[in-house]
Steps between C-alpha positions, in 0.01 A plus 500: 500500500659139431661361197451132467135491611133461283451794309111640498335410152183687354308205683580593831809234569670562769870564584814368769819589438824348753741777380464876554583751205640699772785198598541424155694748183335628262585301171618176646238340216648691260871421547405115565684386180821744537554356855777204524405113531598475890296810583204440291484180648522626856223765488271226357583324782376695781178420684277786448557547110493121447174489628387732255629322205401190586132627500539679172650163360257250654159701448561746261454845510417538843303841435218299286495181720242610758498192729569493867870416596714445846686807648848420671541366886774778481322821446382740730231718538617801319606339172174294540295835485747644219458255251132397539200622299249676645260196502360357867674239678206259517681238682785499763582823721853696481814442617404581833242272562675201380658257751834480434470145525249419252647529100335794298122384348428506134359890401183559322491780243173641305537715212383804383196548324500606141349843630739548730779436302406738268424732746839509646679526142344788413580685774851318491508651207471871623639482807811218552518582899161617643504636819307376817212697438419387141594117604182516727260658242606262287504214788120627548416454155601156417430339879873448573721580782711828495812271514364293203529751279827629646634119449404501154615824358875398651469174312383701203779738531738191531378323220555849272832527606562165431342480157763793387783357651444180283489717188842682611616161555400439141670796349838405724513200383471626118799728571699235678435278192612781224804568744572180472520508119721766484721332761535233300561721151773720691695151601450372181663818357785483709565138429518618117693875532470688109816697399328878474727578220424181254230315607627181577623297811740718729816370601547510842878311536658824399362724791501273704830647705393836559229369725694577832526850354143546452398355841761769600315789370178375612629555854621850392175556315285394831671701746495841244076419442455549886695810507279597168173413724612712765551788238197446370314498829618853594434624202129405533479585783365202629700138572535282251588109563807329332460303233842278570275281624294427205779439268538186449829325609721345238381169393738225498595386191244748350575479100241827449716707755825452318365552192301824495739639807199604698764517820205500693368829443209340269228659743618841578420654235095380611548512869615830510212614201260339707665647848573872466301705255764740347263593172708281251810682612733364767306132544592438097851679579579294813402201327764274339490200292772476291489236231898347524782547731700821384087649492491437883777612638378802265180529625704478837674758483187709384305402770759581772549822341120599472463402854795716584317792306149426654689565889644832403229667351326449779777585748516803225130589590497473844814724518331766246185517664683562917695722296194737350319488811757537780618826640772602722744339575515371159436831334700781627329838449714695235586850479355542209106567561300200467791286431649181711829309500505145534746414807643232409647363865133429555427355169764282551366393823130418396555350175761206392679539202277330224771486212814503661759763600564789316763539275848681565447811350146507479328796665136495618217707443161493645180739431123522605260690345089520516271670270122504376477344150198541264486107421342194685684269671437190255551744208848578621581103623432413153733781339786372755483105381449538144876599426416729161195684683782586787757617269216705354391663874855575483715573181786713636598283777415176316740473186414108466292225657371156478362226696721180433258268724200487623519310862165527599209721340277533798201353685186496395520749174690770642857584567491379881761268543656602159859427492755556159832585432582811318815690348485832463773799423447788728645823405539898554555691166807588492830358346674545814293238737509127336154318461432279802399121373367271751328195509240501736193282649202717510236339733114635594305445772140665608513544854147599551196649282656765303850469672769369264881462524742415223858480573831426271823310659790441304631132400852534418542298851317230411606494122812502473725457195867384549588660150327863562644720772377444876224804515362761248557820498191557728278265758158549570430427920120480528336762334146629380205632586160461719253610345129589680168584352379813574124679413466646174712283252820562706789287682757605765807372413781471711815411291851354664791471303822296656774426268909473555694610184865569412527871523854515270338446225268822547675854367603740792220708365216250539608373899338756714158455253491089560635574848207714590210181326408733216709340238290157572360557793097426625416939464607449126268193422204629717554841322511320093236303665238781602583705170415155290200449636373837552637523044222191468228642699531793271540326149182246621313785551239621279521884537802654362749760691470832475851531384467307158412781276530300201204271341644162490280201478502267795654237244774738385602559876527149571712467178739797560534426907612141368723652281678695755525256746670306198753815512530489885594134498775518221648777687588366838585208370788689285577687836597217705594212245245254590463194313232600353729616210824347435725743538868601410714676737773780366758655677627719259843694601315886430227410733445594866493201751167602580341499229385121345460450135370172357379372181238282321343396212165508402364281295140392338334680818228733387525761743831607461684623175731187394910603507739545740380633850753695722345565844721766745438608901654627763371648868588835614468702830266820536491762772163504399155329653384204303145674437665806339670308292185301394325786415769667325532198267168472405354783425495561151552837467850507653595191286724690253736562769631154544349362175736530244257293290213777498656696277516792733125604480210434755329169503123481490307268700262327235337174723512451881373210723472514859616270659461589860333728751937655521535722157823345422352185460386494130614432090497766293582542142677810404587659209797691390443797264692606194743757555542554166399389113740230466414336845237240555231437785563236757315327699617352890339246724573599823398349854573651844468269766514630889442398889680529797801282428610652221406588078538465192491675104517271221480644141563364142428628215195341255374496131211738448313244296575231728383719781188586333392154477551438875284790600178390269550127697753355259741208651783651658764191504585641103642880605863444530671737762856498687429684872722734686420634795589567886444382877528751774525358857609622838864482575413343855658752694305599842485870649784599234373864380618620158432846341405488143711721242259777471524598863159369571378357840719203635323134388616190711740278278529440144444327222671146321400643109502148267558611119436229216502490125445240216613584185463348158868503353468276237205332314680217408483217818854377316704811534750568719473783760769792426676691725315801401172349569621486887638878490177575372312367795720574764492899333131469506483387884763740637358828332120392607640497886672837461195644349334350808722620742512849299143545525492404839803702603642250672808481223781508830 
């Protein structure tokens, strides 16, 4: 098909082209007024296309002129049969049969009838490229030649594609124009810079200085954008080109520049929106445009450091996911059954140290633990990121959490690719282990259909602040879970949990527990984990357990498990002193060392009495296993012989909710009979709490009325309630055999017994806390553990 030729009208015109489509590219028409003077002027020149112009200028539209006209001396045969119509050569032979000698003879051409023409259109019309056998029928039919009709339909097809490159000439050269116009607005604006701040003319003499600076940071700022593209690209998965190359360079004496203090970062912020797809996450973090000079270096500084986040979490995932799949050597088969050590020469070996050494006097623990879960996987990725929903999943190893920054929030509305940075306070209950607070990136990746991996890395290498002291208490290596959708609702997770802590600050008593992973370790969260979810299963359910005797509307057992959940909450955090009271510590002279008293006041909060607030632990050793212990504590029956607050008599269970398939897992609501006339009935909220790292009883006395209310639906946040309670965990001894008191069989360690109380001494928030008030509590907590120990003869 040629380009400059005669293009076939409705009449039957015929036409030649000089220049093939196939030497020429596509839009040269189109760009004709965006090419420079010199160039223009030298493709205008050339033979072939001159020829063509020339035509159109002298006669017209060649396509409508329909007369005979001269073909070149210098064409050959091929483009001769190319470019002509299918019409007869009346006069003259070929090529080949003229003497090269004599000059080419003037061509005759007829047209096409009317009939024809209209012939050919319609089926032009259906079919653009006929094949051979439909060129003869229609060949046949109008009394042409086979190559007539195969002539004309290429002219037809040229003169279609020619017809819609003029009109995307048209709208090109629109487009140019309005780019043109907006050229010339943007120079105009720069000519005439506006002060953002009042309105008027900016003045330009005062920054002038600084401009060597910013043409400093631009270099900075150019050479930290490709390492941010190469971030970006393995994050995707898939390469992604640097944009260094379409920031603009600093223009000389560029006003606009000094003014707004792009430092030539104007088009990150779209290159990289436009480039990676990070779901409005990292492109809008990455992205920096500060708006003056002390805002760039700024934005800087946050860019560098977001980038630096971005290449550990996924250093942080790779490492977690080698490390739930990989076997020995890695994993060292334990002694224990089922359990495996992590051996550390090898770890070493395989992975590089993604936030630096480990402190002097850290010590390094590292646990791996599967288990079927009764929740989805995109359930369960969801309860990880959102920070409240996770300290929910968890609230006695989660004292406090939030999310201070959101990175990235995933790809294509989910949590793939979601990146934040979290702080949370881990802790064990017990006064004698201090709550672990780390600041952590917490990063999620789907790694196939139904295959998720989120993983937490600690920061304090990155972040560093010269004022605070060089590490935490506690650093998080890269830990989490995989998680993999199984048939019927569940997930297997596997769960690995890698941190390096300072083990002096941890009570003799507590070592061999966090030693052995069960303090913090993965069995303890896949173990809260499964009991969780296997409590929400239950509570979503619409039949209700066997177990709960009692008629309570499904509104009053939302009401009074909300309430005790309340009660759970308040009394771990009074355990370990998390922030989320403000606590006072005491060390009062007729106190033992291990025991931790602390005060607060409470003030305008509904659910607890207003006054003073004195809050007393301590953690003692039992000879005894942590499940007889458990079930010792909370059966209500045997409650008057550590109880000193039942009045002596038997308790009577009046509500209970299940709470799992495990009996111990429930909230009842007892009742303490009268002993006598001038005694009065009490009621106690009690929930038991048990799986296979550990329990817990919490208690506290409530108002009848109150109660009353709760149970018929009523809002719960109004019942005010101070908990005590205790945690029973193993003592983390292995293959140690200890004989209970009453001669019984020999059970395999003991337990680490956690003993709480919150008191109201004074119902004045102003008053001062007296001396007795503390010889109070500390009575109270010392005779409860010898009437422990006593009924568990285990007083030696």
């Amino acid at each position: 098909m040629s380009f400059g030729g005669f293009l076939e009208s409705s009449y039957g015109t015929r036409a030649v082209g000089d220049i093939p489509y196939s030497n020429m590219p596509v839009g040269t028409l189109a760009q004709s007024r965006l090419v420079g003077p010199t160039l223009a002027k030298s493709m205008f020149t050339s033979p072939g296309l001159s020829l063509a112009l020339t035509g159109n200028e002298g006669k017209g539209e060649l396509g409508r002129n329909g007369g005979d006209f001269e073909t070149p001396s210098g064409r050959n045969k091929e483009d001769e049969n190319e470019s002509r119509s299918g019409s007869d050569n009346m006069d003259g032979g070929s090529g080949e049969d003229q003497d090269a000698d004599n000059p080419p003879r003037k061509k005759r051409y007829h047209r096409h009838t009317p009939q024809q023409i209209q012939e050919l259109e319609s089926l032009f019309k259906e079919c653009p490229h006929p094949d051979e056998k439909q060129r003869n029928e229609l060949s046949k039919r109008l009394c042409l030649e086979s190559r007539q009709v195969k002539f004309w339909f290429q002219n037809r097809r040229t003169q279609m594609k020619t017809q819609l490159e003029r009109h995307e000439n048209s709208i090109l050269r629109q487009e140019n124009d309005k780019l043109r116009a907006e050229n010339m607005t943007i120079r105009d604006a720069m000519r005439n810079p506006i002060c953002n701040n009042c309105g008027g003319p900016a003045m330009l003499g005062d920054v002038s200085l600084e401009e060597q600076h910013l043409r400093i940071e631009n270099a900075r700022l150019k050479d930290e954008l490709d390492r941010v593209c190469a971030l970006a690209g393995k994050f995707l998965g898939r390469p992604v080109s640097s944009m260094a190359n379409s920031i603009p360079p600093p223009m000389p004496n560029s006003s606009l520049e000094l003014a707004v203090g792009t430092n030539g970062f104007g088009g990150l912020s779209s290159a990289l929106s436009s480039g990676t797809d990070f779901g409005g996450g990292v492109s809008s973090a990455l992205s920096v445009v500060p708006s003056a000079r002390a805002t760039g270096v700024m934005g800087l500084e946050r860019s560098i450091e977001r980038s630096m986040f971005l290449e550990l979490a996924l250093a942080a995932m790779d490492e977690l996911v080698k490390m739930a799949q990989s076997d020995d050597p890695l994993w060292l088969p334990s002694l224990e059954g089922g359990k495996v050590t992590l051996n550390y020469d090898e770890y070493l070996r395989v992975f590089p140290r993604c936030i630096g050494a480990k402190p002097v006097g850290f010590v390094t623990e590292a646990t791996r633990e599967a288990g079927m879960v009764i929740i989805n996987s995109l359930a369960l990725v969801e309860t990880l990121m959102d920070s409240n929903r996770w300290a929910e999943m968890f609230p006695f190893m989660i004292a406090r959490t939030s999310t201070t920054d959101v990175i990235s929030s995933g790809m294509g509305g989910t949590r793939n690719g979601a990146l934040q940075l979290m702080h949370a306070e881990l802790q064990v209950l017990s006064p004698l282990v201090p709550v672990r607070e780390v600041n952590f990136l917490r990063f999620c990746k789907q790694h196939a259909e139904g295959v998720w991996a989120v993983v937490d890395v600690s920061i304090d290498s990155i972040r560093e602040n010269p004022a605070a002291p060089p590490y935490a208490n506690c650093r998080r290596l890269p830990s989490g879970c995989v998680v993999q959708d199984m048939p019927n609702g569940y997930s297997k997770v596997t769960w690995v949990e890698h941190a390096e802590y300072d083990e002096c600050a941890v009570h003799q008593l507590y070592r061999p527990l966090l030693n052995s992973g069960m303090g913090f370790g993965a069995q303890r969260w896949v173990a809260t984990l499964q009991r969780q979810c296997e409590c929400l299963a239950i509570l979503m359910s619409s039949t209700v357990p066997t177990r709960d005797h009692t008629a309570i509307t499904p509104s009053g057992r939302r009401s009074m498990l909300k309430l005790a959940q309340r009660m759970t909450d308040n009394f771990c955090a009074g355990v370990c002193a998390s922030t989320v009271h403000k606590w006072n510590k005491l060390c009062p002279g007729n106190v033992g060392e291990d025991v931790r008293v602390m005060t607060r006041k409470s003030v305008d909060d509904p659910g607890e009495p207003p006054g003073v607030v004195l809050s007393a632990a301590t953690s003692v050793w039992l000879p005894v296993s942590p499940h007889r212990v458990f079930d010792f504590l909370r059966d209500e029956r045997l409650r008057s012989e550590w109880d000193i607050l039942s009045n002596g008599g038997p308790m009577q269970e009046m509500a209970h909710i299940a709470k799992g398939q495990e009996h111990g897992n429930c909230v009842s609501l007892l009742r303490a009979s009268a002993m006598n006339a001038s005694q009065s009935s009490m009621l106690i909220l009690q929930e038991t709490c048990i799986d296979a790292a550990g329990s817990l009883v919490v208690y506290a006395p409530v108002d009848i009325p109150a109660m009353h209310v709760v149970m018929n639906g009523g809002d719960s946040a109004y019942v005010a309630l101070l908990p005590s309670g205790f945690a029973i965990v193993p003592d983390g001894s292995s293959g140690s055999q200890n004989t209970t008191g009453n001669g019984s069989s020999p059970r395999s360690g003991g337990s680490l017994l956690t003993v709480a109380f919150q008191i109201l001494v004074n119902s004045l928030p102003t008053a001062k806390l007296t001396v007795e008030s503390v010889e109070t509590v500390n009575n109270l907590i010392s005779c409860t553990v010898q009437k422990i120990k006593a009924a568990l003869h285990c007083e030696n």
